[in-house]
ROLO-950135 format. One record per residue: x, y, z of N, C-alpha, C, CB in turn; residue in one letter. Coordinates in steps of 0.001 Angstrom, whole numbers, plus 500000, padded with zeros to 6 digits. Glycine has a CB too. Layout:
XYZXYZXYZXYZA ...
END
This chain:
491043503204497987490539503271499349491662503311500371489638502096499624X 492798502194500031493957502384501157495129503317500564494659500819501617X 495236504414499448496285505047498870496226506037499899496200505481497360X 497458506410499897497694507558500993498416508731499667499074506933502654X 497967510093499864498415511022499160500065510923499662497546512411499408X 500905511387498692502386511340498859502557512440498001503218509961498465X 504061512583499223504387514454498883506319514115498825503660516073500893X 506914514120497551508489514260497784508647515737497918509488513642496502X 509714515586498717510148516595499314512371516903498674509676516065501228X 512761517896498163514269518285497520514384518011498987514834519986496629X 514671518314499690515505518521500693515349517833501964515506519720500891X 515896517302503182515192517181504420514475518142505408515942516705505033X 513977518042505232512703519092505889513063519044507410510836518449505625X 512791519844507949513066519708509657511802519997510813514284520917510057X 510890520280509842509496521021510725508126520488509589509661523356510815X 507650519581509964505936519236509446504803520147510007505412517646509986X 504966520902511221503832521309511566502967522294511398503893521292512299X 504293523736510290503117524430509220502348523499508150503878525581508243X 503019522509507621502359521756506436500924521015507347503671520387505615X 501339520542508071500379519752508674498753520588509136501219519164509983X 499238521855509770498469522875510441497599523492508735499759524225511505X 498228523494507838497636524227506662497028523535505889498434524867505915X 497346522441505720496524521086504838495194521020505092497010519547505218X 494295520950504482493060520343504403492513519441503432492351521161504428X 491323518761504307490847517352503205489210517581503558491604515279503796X 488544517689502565487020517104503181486830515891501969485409518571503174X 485473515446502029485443514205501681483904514517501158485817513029502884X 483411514100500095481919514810499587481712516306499890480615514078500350X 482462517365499717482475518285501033482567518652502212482082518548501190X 482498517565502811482887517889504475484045517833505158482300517136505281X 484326518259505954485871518504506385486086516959507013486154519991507714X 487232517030506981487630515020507808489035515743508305488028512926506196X 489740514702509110490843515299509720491390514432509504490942515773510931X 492576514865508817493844513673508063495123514259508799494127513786505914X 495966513496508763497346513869509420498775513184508387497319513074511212X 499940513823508409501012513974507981501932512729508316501405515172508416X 502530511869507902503600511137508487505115511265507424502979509474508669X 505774511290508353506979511688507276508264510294507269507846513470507945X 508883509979506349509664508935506128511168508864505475508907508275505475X 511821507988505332512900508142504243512388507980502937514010507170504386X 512733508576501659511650507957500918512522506631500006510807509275499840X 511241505684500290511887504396500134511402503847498217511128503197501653X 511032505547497468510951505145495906512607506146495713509053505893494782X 513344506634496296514095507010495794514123508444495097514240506152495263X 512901509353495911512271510282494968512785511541495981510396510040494626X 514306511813496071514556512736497421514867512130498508513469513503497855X 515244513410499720515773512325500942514377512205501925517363513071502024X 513170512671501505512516512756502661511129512375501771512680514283503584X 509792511562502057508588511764501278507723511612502700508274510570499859X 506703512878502580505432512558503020503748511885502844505414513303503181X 503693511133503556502249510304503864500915511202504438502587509104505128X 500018511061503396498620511907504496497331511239504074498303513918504169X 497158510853505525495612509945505203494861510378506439495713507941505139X 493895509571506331492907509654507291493312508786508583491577509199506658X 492357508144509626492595507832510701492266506791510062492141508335511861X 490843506410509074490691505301508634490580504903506990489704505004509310X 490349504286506436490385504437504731489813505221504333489970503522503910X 490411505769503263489130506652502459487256506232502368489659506571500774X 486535506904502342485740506155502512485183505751500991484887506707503486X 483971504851500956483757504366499547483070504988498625483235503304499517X 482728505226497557482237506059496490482237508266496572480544505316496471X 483620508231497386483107509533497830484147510324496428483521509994499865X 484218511797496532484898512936496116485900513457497364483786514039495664X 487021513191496932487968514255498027488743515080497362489024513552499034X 489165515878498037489977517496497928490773517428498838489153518933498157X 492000517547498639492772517945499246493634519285499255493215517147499182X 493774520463500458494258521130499883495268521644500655493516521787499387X 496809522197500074497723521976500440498783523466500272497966520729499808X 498012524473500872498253526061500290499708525732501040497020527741500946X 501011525174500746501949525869501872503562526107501146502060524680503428X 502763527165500076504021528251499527504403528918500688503581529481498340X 505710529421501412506350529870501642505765529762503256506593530865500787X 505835528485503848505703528483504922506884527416505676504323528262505040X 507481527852507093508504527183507086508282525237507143509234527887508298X 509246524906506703509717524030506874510934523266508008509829524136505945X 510767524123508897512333524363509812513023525141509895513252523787509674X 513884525634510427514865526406510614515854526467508935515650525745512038X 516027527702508234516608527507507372515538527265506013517483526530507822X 514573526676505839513876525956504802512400526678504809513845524260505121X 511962526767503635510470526819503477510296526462502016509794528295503863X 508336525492502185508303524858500887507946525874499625507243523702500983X 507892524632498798508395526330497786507243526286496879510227526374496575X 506013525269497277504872525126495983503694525286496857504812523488494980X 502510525653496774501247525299497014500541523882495985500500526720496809X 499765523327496668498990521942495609497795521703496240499853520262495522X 496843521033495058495601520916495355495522519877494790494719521833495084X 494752518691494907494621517286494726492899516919495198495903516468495752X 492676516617493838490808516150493783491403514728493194489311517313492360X 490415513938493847490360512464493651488970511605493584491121511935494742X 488485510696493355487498510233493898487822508403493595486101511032493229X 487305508371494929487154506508494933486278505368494655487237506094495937X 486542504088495066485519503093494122484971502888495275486016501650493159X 484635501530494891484197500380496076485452500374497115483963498599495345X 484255499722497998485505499705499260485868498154499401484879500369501027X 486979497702498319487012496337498285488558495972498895486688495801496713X 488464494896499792489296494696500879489521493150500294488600494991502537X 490556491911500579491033491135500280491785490539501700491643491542499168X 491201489628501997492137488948503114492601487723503295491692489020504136X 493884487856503105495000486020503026494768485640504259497096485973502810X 494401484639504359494340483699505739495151482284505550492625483284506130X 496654482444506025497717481235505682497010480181506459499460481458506218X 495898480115507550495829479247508433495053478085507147494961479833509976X 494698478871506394493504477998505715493927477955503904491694478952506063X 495051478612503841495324478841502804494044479568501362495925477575502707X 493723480575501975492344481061501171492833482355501517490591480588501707X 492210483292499986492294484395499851490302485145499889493335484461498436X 490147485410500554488563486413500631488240487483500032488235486972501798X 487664487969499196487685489291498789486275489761498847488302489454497435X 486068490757499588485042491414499694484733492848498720485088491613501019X 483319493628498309483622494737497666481894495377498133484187494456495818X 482543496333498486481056497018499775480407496013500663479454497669498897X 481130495480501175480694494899502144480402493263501891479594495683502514X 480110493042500453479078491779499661480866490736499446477849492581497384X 480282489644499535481451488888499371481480488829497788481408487414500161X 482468488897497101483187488317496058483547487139495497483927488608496140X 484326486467496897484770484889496162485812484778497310485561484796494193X 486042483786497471487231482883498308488050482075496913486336481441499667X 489322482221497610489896481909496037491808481115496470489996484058494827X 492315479725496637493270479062497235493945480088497023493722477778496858X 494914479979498141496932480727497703497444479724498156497860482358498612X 499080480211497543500280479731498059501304480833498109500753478589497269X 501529481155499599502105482016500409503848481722500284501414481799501911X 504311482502501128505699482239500713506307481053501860506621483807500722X 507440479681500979507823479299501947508686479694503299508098478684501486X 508748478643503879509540478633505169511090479878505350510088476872505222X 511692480021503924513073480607503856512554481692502901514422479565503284X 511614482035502529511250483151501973509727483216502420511555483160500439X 509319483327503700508087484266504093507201485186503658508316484817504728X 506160485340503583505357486571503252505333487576504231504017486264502989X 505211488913503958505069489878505057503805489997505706505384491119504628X 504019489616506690502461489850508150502221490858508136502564489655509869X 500454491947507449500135492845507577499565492841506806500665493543507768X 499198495007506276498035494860505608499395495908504311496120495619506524X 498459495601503331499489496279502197498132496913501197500785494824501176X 498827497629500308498005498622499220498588497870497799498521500642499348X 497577497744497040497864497407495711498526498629495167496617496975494915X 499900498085495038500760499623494067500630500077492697502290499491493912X 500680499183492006501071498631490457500100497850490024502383497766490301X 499595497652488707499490496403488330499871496147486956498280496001488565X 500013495171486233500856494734485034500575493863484470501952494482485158X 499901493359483428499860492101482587500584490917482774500161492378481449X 501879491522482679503108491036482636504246491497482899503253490728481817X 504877490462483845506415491470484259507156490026484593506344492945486043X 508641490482484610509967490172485491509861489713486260510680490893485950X 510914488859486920510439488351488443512064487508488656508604487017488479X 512780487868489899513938486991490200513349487130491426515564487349489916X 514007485522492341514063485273493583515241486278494272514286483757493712X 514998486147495850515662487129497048517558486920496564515144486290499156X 517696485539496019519105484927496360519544484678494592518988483173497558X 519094485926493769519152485963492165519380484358491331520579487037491764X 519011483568491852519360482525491575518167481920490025519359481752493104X 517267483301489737516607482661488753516445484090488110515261481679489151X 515597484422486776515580485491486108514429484931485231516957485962485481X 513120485252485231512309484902484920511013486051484451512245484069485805X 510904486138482911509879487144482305508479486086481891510670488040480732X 507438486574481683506138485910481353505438485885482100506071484847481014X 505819486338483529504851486172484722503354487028484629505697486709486078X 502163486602484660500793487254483923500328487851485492499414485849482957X 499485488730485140498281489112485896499025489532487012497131487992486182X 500007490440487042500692490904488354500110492278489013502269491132488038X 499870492162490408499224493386490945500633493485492557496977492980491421X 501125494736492579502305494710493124502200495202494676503212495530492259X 502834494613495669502084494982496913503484495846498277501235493112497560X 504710495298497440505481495905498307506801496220497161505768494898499744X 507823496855497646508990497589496786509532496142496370510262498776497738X 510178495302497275510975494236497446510468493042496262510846493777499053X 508954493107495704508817492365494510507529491103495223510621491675493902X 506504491756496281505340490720496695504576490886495746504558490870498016X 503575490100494866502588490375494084501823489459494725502755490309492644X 500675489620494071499449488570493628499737488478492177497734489133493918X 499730486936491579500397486626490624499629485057489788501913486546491283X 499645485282488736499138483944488008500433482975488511498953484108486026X 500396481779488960501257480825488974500992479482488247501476480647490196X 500986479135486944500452477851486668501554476928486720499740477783485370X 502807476893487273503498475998487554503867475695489420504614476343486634X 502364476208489495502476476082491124501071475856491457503110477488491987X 500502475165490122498861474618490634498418473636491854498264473804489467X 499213472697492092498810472032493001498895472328494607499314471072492684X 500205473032494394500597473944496191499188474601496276502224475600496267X 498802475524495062497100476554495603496651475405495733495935477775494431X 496424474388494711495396473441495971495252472850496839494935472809495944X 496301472615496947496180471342498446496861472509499599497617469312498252X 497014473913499415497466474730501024498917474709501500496692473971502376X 499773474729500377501166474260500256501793475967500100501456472988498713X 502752476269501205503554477256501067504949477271500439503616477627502123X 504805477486498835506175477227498253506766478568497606506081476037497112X 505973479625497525506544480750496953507625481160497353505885481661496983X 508350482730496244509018483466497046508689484628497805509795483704496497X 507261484140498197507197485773498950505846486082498706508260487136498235X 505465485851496928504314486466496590502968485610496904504443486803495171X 502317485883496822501157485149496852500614484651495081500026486208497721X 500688483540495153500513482609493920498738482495494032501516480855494110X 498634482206492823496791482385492225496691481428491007496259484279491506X 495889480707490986495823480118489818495150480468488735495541479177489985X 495761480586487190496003481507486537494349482646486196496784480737485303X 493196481446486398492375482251486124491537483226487203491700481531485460X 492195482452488422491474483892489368492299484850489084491386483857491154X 493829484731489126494715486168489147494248487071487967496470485893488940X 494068486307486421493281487186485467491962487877485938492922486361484311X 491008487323486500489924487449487195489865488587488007489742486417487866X 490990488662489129491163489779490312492123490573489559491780489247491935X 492632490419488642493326491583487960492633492822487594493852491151486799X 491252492172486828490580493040486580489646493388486992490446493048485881X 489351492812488683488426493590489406488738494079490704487351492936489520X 489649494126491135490929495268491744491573495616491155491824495061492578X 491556497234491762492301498146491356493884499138492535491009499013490899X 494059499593491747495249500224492082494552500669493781495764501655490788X 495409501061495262494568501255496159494036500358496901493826501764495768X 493732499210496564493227497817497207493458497477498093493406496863496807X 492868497126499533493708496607500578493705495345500521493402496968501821X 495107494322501171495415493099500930495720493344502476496492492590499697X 495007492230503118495417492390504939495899490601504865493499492920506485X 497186490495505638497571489206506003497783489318507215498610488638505370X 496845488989508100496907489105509205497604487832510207495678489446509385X 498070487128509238498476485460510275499759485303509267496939483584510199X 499957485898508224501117485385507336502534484792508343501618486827506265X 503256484206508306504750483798508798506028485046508505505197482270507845X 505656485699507841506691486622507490506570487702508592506531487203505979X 508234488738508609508133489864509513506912490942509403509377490571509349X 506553491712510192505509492419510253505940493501509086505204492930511755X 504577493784508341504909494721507019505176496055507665503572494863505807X 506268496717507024506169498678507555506361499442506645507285499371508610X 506352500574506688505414501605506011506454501748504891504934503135506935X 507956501495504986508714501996503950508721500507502991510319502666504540X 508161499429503633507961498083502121507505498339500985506978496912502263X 506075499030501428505429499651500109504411500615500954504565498382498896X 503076500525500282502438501668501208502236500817502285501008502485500702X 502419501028503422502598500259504691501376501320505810504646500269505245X 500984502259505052500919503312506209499707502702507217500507505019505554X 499098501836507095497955501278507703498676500302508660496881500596506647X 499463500194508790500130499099510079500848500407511208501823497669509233X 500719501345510780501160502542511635499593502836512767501614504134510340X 499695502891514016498415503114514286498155504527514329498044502484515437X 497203505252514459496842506559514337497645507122515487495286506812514376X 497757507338517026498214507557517485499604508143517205497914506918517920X 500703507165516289501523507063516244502063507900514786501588505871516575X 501129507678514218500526508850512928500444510313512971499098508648512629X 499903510353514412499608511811514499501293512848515032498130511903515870X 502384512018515251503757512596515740504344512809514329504756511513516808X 503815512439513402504259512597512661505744512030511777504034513407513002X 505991511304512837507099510044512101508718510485512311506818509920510097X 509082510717511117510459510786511034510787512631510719510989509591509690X 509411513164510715509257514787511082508519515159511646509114515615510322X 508592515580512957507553516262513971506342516822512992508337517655514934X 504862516862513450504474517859512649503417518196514368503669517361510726X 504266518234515347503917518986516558504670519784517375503516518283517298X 505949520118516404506798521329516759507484521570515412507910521079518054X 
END
């Protein structure tokens, strides 16, 4: 629901606004109007990646098409892209998740119907969580995990669903049971779960998920953390970013 289609790009591009002007999306069939944002790309995939979503989430149980005819149209002065692409998708529920540090509770909703309220433990005072809304990237059984200041190196970590580049999850923590209960901010960053909700929400979110922290203590999330593109407002969406796609 919150994935934004992504486009790497060989080269730096200097002009979005044939790509932008030629793109189309409908949604069950009908046309919707999505727009282009362009970035550094912060997976390392080239010097430039593009973002294209809607104004608002995908919507829930639909079919989309995206289509993306723009063989040999410029790219700038000097450049034109060199592929045409077409991209069919379809989505789930429209299930949303919201950390509220004030109360230390995680909410998860899915079409609208509540799910469950379920404790966290957010990141402490010297390692913050990021304020905003984020996309479930990844998810993993099991993975790796070192703190900001490498001071630990730690494998076994269960039920990981990944929310920014820098290493935020939602995460089984059973050596951090009592912080989820009593509303205690001791993490590094991630949001801690006790072990059987994180198994629990592992497997009923999926990749796409929105996670909104709207009160967290940490700096405001942006678009190159992970998918960030929902803290961008539309307005600001439609310039197209770090490539015009209005000249």
């Amino acid at each position: 629901m919150g994935m934004p289609v992504i486009a790497y790009f060989s080269k730096r591009i200097k002009s979005g606004k044939a790509l932008q002007d030629a793109t189309t999306v409908t949604v069950n069939g009908q046309a919707a109007k999505g727009a282009w944002f362009f970035e550094s790309s912060a997976a390392g995939n080239g010097p430039v990646e593009g973002h294209f979503r809607l104004q608002n989430y995908w919507p829930a149980h639909a079919k989309v098409h995206v289509g993306i005819p723009a063989k040999g149209l410029s790219a700038g002065p000097g450049l034109a892209y060199d592929d045409s692409l077409t991209l069919d998708f379809s989505t789930g529920p429209k299930t949303v998740a919201i950390v509220n540090d004030a109360t230390h509770k995680m909410t998860v909703t899915s079409d609208g119907k509540l799910y469950g309220t379920f404790g966290v433990s957010l990141g402490a005072t010297k390692t913050p969580t990021f304020r905003g809304t984020k996309v479930i990237m990844e998810q993993d059984r099991t993975t790796c995990m070192h703190d900001t200041n490498n001071t630990y190196y730690e494998c076994g970590i269960k039920w990981d669903q990944r929310l920014t580049y820098s290493g935020e999850y939602l995460h089984a923590a059973p050596w951090n049971v009592s912080n989820i209960n009593n509303g205690v901010n001791s993490s590094n960053g991630c949001t801690n779960l006790l072990p059987a909700v994180a198994e629990k929400l592992w497997h009923f979110m999926r990749v796409g998920d929105v996670v909104q922290y709207p009160n967290a203590d940490g700096p405001a999330m942006q678009l190159g953390s992970g998918y960030g593109d929902w803290n961008v407002n539309w307005p600001q969406w439609q310039t197209g970013g770090l490539v015009s796609t209005t000249a």
